[in-house]
N, C-alpha and C positions, 0 to 999 in steps of 0.2 A: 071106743073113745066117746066122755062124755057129748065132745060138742059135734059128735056125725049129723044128726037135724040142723045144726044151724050151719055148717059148712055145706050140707047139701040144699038147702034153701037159699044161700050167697049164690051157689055152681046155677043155681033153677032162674034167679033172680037176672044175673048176668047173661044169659042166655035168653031171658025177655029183652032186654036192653040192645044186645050187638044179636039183631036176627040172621046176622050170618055165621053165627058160630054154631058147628054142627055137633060140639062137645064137649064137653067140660071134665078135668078130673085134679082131684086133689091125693096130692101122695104125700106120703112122708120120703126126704131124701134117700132114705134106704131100698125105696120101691113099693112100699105096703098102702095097698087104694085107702085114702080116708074118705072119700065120698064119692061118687062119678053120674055125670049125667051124659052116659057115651053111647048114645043108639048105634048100633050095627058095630060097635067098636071095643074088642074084649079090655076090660080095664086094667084086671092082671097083668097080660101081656104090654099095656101101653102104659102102664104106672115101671114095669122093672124097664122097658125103652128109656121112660124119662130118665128113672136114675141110672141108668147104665150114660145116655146122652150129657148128662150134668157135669156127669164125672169129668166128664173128656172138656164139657165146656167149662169147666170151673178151673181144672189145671191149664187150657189156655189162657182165658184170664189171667191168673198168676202168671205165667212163665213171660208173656206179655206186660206183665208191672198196668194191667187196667185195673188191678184190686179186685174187690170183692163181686162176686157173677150175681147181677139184678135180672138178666135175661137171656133168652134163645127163640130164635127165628128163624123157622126152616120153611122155604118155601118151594110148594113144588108143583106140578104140572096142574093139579086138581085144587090148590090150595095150601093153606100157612097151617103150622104147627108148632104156638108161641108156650115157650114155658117162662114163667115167673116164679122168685122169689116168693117165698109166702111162709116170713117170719127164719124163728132158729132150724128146725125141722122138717119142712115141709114146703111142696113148689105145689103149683097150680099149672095145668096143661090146659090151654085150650085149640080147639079142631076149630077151622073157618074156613068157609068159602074160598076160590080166586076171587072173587068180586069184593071180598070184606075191605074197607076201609083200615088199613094199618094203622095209623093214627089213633082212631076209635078204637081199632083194636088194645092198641097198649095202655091207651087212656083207661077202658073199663079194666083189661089188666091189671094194671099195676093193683087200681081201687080195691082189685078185688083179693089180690094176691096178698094186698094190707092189711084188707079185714081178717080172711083166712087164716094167716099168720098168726093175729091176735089171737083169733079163736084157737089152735092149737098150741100156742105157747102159753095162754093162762091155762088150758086143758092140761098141758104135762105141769105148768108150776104147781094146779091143785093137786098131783099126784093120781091122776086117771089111768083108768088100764095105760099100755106101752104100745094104743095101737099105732103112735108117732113117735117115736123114739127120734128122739137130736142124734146127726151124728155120734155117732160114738166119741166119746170123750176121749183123747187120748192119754195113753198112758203117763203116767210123770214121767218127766225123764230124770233117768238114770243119771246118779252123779258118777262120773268116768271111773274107772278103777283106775287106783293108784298104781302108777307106774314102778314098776321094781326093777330094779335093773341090777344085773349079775354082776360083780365084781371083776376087772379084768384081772389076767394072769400079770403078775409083773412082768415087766418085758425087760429082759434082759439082753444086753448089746454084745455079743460074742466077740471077738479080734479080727479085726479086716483083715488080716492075713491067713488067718486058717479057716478053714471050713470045717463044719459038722462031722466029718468022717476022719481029721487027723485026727490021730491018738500019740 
């Protein structure tokens, strides 16, 4: 993807600013690393987490009527694991401390997850390799097939007095 330097210079840049984040990675929502700054952290494996985790977070959103998923917050014995938004295509993950400042955290977040965004959605609008592929578009929908419906048999009322079997 053309804009990998400058999405990896946001990830380096953000990582000077909140000294508690021990990671940074940009994915496209399908799972594919577009940039990572993840010491001791395989990016592969932690880019298909995110989009496998989105998944799940974006259809609670919906089913929940909160609308469209800005974020994810998992926090755990060692530390937070914030995903953002970041444009049509693509989220931003980052690794932090226990001790990080949430607040700060979301703050450089979000900022950064704006920029990235940018930079991946004018990289696919010029038509750049497909290292971020948007969602897959979905298909048109289908207009219904026309219902056909079989003719009934005329129904004809036999004599309440006789049955099928007189003759």
């Amino acid at each position: 993807m053309a804009a990998e330097p400058e999405i990896l210079a946001e990830l380096q840049r953000l990582r000077a600013r909140v000294p508690q984040l021990t990671g940074a990675l940009a994915a496209s929502v399908d799972g594919l690393v577009l940039a990572h700054d993840t010491p001791g952290v395989e990016p592969e494996g932690l880019a298909a987490l995110t989009a496998t985790a989105l998944g799940v977070a974006v259809r609670m959103a919906d089913l929940t009527g909160r609308g469209a998923l800005r974020e994810l917050l998992v926090r755990g014995v060692h530390g937070y694991v914030a995903t953002y938004a970041a444009g049509r295509g693509a989220v931003l993950t980052l690794l932090a401390e226990d001790r990080a400042n949430v607040g700060r955290l979301h703050l450089e977040g979000r900022r950064a997850g704006t920029r990235i965004g940018e930079l991946v959605d004018a990289a696919m609008a010029a038509g750049g390799p497909a290292g971020a592929p948007a969602r897959p578009a979905k298909p048109p929908a289908r207009a219904p097939a026309p219902r056909t419906r079989t003719p009934r048999a005329t129904r004809t009322t036999g004599s309440t007095t006789g049955s099928a079997t007189d003759s």
